[in-house]
C-alpha positions in Angstrom: -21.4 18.8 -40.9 -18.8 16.4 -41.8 -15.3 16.9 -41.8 -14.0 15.9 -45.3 -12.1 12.8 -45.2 -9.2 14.2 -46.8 -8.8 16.6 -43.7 -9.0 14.2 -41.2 -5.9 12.1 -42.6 -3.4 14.3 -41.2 -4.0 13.4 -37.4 -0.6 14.1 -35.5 0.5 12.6 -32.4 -1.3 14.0 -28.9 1.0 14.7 -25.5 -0.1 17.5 -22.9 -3.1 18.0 -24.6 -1.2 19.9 -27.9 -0.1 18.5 -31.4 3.7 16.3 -31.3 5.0 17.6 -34.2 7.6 15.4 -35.6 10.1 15.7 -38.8 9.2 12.1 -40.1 6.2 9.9 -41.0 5.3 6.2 -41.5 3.4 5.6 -44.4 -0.4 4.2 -43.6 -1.8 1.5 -46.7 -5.3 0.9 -48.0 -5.8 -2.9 -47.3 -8.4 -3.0 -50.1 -6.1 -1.5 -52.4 -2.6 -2.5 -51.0 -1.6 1.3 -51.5 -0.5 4.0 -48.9 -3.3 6.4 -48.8 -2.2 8.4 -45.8 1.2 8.6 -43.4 1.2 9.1 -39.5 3.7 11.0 -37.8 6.9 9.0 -36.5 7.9 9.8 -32.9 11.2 9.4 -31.7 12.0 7.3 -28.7 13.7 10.7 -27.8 10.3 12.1 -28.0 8.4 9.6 -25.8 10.9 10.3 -22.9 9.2 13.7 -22.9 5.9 12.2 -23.6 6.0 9.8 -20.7 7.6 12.8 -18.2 4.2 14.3 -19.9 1.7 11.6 -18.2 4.0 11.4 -15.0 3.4 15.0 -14.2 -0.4 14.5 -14.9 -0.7 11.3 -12.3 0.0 13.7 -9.5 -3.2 15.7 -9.7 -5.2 13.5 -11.9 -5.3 10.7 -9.2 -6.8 12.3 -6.6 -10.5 13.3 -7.9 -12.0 10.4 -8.5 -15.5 12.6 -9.2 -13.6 14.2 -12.0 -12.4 11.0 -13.4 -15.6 9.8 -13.6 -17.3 12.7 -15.5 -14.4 12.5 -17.7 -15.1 8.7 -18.7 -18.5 9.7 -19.7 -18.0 12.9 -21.3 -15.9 10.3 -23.7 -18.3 8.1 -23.9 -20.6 10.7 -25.6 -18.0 12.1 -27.9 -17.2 8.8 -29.2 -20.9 8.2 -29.9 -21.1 11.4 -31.4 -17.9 11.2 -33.7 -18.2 8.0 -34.3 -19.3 8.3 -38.1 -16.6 11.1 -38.8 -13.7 8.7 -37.4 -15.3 5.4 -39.0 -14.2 5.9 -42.7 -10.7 6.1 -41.2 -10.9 3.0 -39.1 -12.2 1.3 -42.9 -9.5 3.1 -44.8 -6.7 1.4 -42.5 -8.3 -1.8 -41.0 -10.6 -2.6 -44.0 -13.4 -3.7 -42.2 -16.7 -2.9 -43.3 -18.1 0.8 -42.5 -20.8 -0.1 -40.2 -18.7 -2.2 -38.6 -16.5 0.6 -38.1 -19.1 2.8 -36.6 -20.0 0.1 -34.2 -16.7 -0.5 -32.6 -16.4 3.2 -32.1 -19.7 3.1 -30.1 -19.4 0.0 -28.6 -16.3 1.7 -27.5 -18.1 4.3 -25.8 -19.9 1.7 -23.6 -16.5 0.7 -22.0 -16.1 4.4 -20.7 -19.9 4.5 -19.2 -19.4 1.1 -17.8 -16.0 2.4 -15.8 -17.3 5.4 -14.8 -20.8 3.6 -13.0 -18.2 0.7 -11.7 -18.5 1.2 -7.6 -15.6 -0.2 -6.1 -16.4 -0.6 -2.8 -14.1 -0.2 0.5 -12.6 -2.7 1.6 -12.7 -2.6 5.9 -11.6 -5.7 7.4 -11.5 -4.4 10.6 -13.1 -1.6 12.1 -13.5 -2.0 16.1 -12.1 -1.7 19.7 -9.7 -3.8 18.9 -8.1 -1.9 15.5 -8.6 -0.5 12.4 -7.7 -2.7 9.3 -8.2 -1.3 5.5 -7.3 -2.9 2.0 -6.9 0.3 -0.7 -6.5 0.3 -4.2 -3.6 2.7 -5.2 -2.9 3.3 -8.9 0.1 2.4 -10.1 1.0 5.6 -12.0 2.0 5.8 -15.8 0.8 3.3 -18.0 1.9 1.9 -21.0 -0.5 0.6 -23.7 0.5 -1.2 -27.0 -3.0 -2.0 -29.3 -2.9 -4.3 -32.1 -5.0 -3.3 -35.6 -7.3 -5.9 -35.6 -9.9 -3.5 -33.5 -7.5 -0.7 -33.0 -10.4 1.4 -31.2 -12.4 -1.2 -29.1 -9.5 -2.7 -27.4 -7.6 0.2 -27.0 -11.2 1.5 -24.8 -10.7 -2.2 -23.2 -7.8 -0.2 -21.5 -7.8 3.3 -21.4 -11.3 3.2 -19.2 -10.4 1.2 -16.5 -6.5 2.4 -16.0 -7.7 6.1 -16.1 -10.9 5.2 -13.5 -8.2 3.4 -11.5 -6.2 6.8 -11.7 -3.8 6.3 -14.0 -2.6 8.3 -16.9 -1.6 6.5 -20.0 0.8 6.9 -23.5 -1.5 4.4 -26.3 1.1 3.2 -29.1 -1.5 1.6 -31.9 0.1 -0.7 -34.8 2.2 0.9 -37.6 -1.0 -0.9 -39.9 -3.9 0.9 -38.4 -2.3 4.1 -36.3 -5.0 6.9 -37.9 -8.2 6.3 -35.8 -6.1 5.9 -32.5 -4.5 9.3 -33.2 -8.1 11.0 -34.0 -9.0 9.6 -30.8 -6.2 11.2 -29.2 -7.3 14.2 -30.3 -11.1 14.0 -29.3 -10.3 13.5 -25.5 -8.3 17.3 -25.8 -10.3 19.3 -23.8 -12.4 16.4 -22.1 -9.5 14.9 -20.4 -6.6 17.2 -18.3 -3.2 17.6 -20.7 -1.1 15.0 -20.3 -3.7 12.1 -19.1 -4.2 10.2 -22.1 -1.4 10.8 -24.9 -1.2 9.0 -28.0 2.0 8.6 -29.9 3.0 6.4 -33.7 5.8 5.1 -34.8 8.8 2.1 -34.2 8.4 2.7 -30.8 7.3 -0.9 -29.4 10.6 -1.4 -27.5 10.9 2.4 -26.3 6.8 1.7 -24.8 8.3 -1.4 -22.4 12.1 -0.4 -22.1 10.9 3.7 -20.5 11.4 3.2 -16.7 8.9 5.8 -15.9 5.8 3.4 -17.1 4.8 0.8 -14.3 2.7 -1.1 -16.2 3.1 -2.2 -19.6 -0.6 -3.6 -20.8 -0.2 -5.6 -24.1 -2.3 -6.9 -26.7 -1.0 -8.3 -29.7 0.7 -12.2 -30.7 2.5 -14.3 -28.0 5.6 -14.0 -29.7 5.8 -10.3 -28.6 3.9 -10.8 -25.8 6.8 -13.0 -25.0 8.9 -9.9 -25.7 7.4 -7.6 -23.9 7.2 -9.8 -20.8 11.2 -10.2 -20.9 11.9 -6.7 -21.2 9.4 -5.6 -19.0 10.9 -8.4 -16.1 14.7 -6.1 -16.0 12.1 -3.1 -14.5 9.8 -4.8 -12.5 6.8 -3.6 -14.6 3.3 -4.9 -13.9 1.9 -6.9 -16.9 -1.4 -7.5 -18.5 -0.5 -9.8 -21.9 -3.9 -10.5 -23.9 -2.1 -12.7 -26.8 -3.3 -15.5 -28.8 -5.7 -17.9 -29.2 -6.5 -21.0 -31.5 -9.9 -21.2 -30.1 -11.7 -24.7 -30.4 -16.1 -25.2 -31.2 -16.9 -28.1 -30.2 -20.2 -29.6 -32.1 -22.7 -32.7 -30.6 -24.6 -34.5 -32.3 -27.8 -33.5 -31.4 -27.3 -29.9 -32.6 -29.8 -28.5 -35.0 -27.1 -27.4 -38.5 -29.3 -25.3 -39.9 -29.8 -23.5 -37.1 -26.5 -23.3 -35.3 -24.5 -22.8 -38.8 -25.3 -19.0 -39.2 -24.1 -18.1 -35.7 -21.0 -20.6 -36.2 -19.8 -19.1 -39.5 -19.9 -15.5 -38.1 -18.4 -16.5 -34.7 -15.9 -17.7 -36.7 -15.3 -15.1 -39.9 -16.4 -11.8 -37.8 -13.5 -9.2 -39.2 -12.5 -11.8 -41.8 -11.4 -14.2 -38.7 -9.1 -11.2 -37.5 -10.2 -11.5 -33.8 -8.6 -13.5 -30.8 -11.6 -15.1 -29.5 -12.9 -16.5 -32.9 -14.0 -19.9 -33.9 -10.6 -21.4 -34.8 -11.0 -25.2 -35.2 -14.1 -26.8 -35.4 -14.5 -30.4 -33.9 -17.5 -31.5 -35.4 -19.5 -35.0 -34.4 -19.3 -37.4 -37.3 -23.1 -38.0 -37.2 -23.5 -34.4 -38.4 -20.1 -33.3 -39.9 -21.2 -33.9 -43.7 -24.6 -31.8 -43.0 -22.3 -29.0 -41.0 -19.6 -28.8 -43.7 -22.2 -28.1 -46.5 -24.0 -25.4 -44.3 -20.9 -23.7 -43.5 -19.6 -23.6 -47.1 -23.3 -22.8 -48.4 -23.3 -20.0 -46.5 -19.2 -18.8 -47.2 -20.1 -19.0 -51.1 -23.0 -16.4 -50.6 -20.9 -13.8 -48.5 -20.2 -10.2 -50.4 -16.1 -9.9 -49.9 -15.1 -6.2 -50.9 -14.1 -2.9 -50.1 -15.6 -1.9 -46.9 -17.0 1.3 -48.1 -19.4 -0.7 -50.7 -22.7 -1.0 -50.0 -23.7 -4.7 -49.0 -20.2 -5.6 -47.7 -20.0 -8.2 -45.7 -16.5 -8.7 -45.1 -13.4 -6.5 -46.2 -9.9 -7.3 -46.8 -7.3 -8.9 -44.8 -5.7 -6.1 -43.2 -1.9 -6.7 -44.0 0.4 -8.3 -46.5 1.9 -10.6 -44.4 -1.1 -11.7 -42.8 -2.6 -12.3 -46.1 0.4 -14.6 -46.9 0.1 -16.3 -43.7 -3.2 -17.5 -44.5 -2.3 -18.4 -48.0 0.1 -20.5 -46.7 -1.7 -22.7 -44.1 -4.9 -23.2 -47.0 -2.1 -24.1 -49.2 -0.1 -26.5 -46.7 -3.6 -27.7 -46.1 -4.7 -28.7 -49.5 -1.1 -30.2 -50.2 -1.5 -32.1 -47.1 -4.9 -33.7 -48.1 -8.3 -30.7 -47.3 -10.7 -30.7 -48.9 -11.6 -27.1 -49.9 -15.2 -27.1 -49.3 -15.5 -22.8 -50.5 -13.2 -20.6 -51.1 -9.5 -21.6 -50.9 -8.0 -18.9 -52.6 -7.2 -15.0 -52.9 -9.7 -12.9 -55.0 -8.5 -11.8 -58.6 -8.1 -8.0 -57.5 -5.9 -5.5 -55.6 -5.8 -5.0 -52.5 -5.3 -8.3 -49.4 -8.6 -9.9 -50.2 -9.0 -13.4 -49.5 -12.0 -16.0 -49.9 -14.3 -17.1 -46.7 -13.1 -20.7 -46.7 -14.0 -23.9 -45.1 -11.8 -26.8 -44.8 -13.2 -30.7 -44.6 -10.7 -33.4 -44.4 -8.8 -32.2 -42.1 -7.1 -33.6 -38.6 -4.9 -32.6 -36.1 -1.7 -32.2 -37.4 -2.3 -30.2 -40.2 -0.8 -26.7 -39.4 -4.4 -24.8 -39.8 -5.5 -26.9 -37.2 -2.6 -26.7 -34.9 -2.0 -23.3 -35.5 -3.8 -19.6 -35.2 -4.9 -18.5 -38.7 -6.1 -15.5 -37.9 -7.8 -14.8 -41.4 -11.0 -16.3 -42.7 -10.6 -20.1 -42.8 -12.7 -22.4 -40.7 -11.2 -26.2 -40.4 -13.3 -28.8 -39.7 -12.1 -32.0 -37.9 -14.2 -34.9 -37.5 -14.7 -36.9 -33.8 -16.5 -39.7 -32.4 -16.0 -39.3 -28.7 -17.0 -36.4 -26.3 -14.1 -36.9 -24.4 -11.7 -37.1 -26.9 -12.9 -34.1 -28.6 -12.2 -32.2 -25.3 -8.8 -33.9 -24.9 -7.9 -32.8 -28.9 -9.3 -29.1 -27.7 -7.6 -28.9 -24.7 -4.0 -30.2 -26.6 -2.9 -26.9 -27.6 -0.7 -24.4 -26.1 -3.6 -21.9 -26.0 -6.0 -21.2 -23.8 -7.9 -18.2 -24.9 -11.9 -19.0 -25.2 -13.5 -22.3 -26.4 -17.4 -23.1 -27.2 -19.8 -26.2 -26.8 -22.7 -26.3 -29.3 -25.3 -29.7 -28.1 -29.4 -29.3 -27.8 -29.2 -30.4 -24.7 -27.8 -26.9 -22.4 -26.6 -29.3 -19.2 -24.6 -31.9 -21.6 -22.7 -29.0 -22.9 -22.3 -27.4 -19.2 -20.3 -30.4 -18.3 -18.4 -30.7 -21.2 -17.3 -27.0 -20.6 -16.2 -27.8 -17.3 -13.3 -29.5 -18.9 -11.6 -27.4 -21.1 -9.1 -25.6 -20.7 -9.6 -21.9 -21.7 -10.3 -18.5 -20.0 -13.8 -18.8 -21.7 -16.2 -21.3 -22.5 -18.9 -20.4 -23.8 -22.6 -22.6 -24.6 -24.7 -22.5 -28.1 -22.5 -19.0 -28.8 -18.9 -18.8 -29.3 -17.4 -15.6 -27.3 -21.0 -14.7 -25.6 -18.7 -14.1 -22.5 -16.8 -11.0 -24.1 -18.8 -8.6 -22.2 -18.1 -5.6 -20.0 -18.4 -6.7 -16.9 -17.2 -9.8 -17.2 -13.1 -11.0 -16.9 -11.4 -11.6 -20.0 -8.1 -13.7 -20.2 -6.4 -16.5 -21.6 -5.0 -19.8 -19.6 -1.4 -20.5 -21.1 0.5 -18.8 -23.8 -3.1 -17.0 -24.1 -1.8 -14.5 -21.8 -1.4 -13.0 -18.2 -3.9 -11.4 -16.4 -7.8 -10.1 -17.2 -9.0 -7.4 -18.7 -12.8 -6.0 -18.2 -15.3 -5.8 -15.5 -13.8 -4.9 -12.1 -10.8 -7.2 -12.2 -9.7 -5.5 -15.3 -9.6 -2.5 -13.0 -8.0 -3.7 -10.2 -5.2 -5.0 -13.1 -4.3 -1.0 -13.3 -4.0 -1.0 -9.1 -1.8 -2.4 -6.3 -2.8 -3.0 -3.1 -1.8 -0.7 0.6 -2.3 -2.1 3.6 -3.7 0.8 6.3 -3.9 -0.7 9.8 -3.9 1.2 12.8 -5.7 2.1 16.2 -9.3 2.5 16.4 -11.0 5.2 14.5 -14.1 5.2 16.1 
């Protein structure tokens, strides 16, 4: 039976496995309404010394069974997949995406934890004979601190809980202020699955306590690269190990050969998934001239027939935009857009309603230059800049101080494979923008995009360092 929704609003903080109780709150608002409709409790800084001491008394026994680390992964795997349509009308009330797209980060989620708890990492024996013995371990590195963002508050806090608790870790998750409820319910799921103290979650205005603690050695970050550049200075004084996954203004590039009608659907919705609100999105789209007019038209065709609403109506499509200022970001670039010579092709404006709801738009006339191009909009606008050279269109992709992922869209699979070859990004993918966010696969940007990987093994070995063991022969 479900838990009434009312009931599940007043999620408190997790540390050693038992309720934080704290004497203030931070209040929690509806995107689709632009109310608060819950509040989350405020932990001190005070209180995270004592949450982190928390964790770093866990490491100790925690790190040395990795059987029991793995069970644990998938025993969380299945209670995410079994909670996950109790948790999702949270996730909706905070984020405002859609409610089946809720329920499918939450068990998506789970597939993080079974993929990190199969993941072999295998010995690495360089030398094993008369002469020595020579063997390269993976420690882990102990605490770990992990700030998620609220675009997918749940999916990318998985991205690194699973691997930094297979590694051996133990971990204190700060989500956003905007979207701190479903992190906190998560929080309290892992109770009883997990040892007190291995995974604690805490809320509140505690960004700078998360990097500045010197018990954490690792500070793993997602968020934009002006924090990330923030993080990365604070975290330098300490000697903290980083993982940064910042922004991204991530280019589609279109051939002409390309079939529109075909390639338009999967490019509006690699493009306007959660409202644009993802890092590897379709950003700026460099479409040939011989098909730009056709690709414009198919784009905006489809944006005019897209169901924007609350996320708990039936037939949503897309939700709000999760926050005020977001909402106002985007407003601006359309606007500086249009002012500057776009040509709004659908949408273009904010829907006549409460709540941070804004059209799916599509830009023509645009170039580089104009700040929607140059810049990450995060939100649901799609520009669209016109180019008669394959090489220049990579040049104009590649001029950008982002690396994050990139596409190549051509009927003909090797023209785009050698076009991909020259961009500069952590991902290009062919035909299908982000088709390389996957599990198993290394996920990172080049530039102010980010530092180091998350995912597959290498995300794992992000949450390790290295021990040399040399010695006589063993045999």
């Amino acid at each position: 039976m479900m838990t009434p929704f009312t009931e599940l609003l007043n999620i408190p903080a997790t540390s050693a496995g038992r309720d934080l109780e704290t004497t203030d709150t931070i209040p929690v608002i509806n995107p689709a309404t632009g109310s608060v409709f819950a509040h989350a409790p405020a932990v001190t800084p005070d209180q995270l010394d004592g949450v982190f001491k928390v964790a770093q008394d866990a490491f100790e026994s925690w790190k040395v069974d990795e059987d029991l680390r793995r069970d644990a992964l998938r025993q969380l795997a299945a209670a995410f997949r079994d909670q996950a349509e109790e948790i999702a009308p949270i996730l909706t009330a905070e984020q405002g995406k859609p409610l089946s797209d809720a329920v499918g980060e939450l068990r998506v989620s789970a597939d993080w934890f079974d993929y990190y708890a199969d993941l072999e990492v295998p010995r690495e024996i360089l030398r094993d004979d008369e002469g020595g013995y020579e063997e390269v371990f993976r420690r882990p590195l102990g605490v770990v601190s992990a700030i998620t963002p609220w675009n997918f508050p749940i999916a990318l806090a998985a991205w690194k809980i699973a691997p930094a608790l297979r590694a051996g870790n133990t971990l204190v998750v700060k989500p956003s202020q905007y979207t701190p409820l479903a992190t906190l319910a998560i929080g309290r799921l892992a109770r009883g699955i997990l040892p007190d103290g291995v995974l604690n979650v805490v809320s509140g205005s505690l960004g700078s306590a998360m990097v500045s603690n010197p018990i954490p050695r690792k500070v793993s970050f997602t968020g934009s690269t002006e924090i990330g550049k923030t993080v990365a200075l604070n975290a330098a004084s300490d000697l903290k190990r980083l993982t940064l996954e910042l922004g991204g203004n991530d280019p589609a590039i279109i051939l002409p050969d390309v079939d529109v009608s075909e390639i338009a659907p999967r490019l509006f919705w690699n493009a306007f998934t959660n409202n644009g609100q993802l890092c590897f999105a379709v950003k700026r789209v460099y479409a040939h001239e011989k098909i730009r007019n056709e690709l414009v038209e198919a784009l905006a065709n489809i944006a005019r027939t897209i169901k924007v609403d609350d996320g708990t109506v039936d037939g949503a499509q897309l939700g709000p935009i999760n926050n005020a200022p977001q909402l106002e970001r985007v407003t601006e670039l359309v606007d500086d857009a249009v002012a500057h010579g776009a040509r709004v092709s659908a949408g273009g404006s904010r829907l006549a309603r409460d709540g941070y709801f804004y059209q799916p738009t599509i830009l023509d006339n645009v170039d580089d230059g104009f700040r929607v191009v140059d810049e990450e909009q995060f939100g649901p606008v799609m520009p669209i800049v016109s180019f008669t050279d394959e090489e220049d269109a990579v040049a104009r992709a590649n001029r950008s101080e982002y690396g994050l992922t990139s596409s190549v869209w051509s009927g003909d699979a090797e023209r785009a494979f050698r076009l991909a070859s020259q961009i500069d990004s952590g991902q290009v993918a062919i035909n299908q923008h982000g088709r390389g966010v996957q599990m198993h696969l290394p996920f990172g940007g080049h530039k102010h995009s980010g530092l180091g990987v998350e995912n597959g093994p290498w995300g794992l070995y992000g949450f390790t360092e290295l021990q040399v063991i040399a010695g006589p022969p063993r045999r």
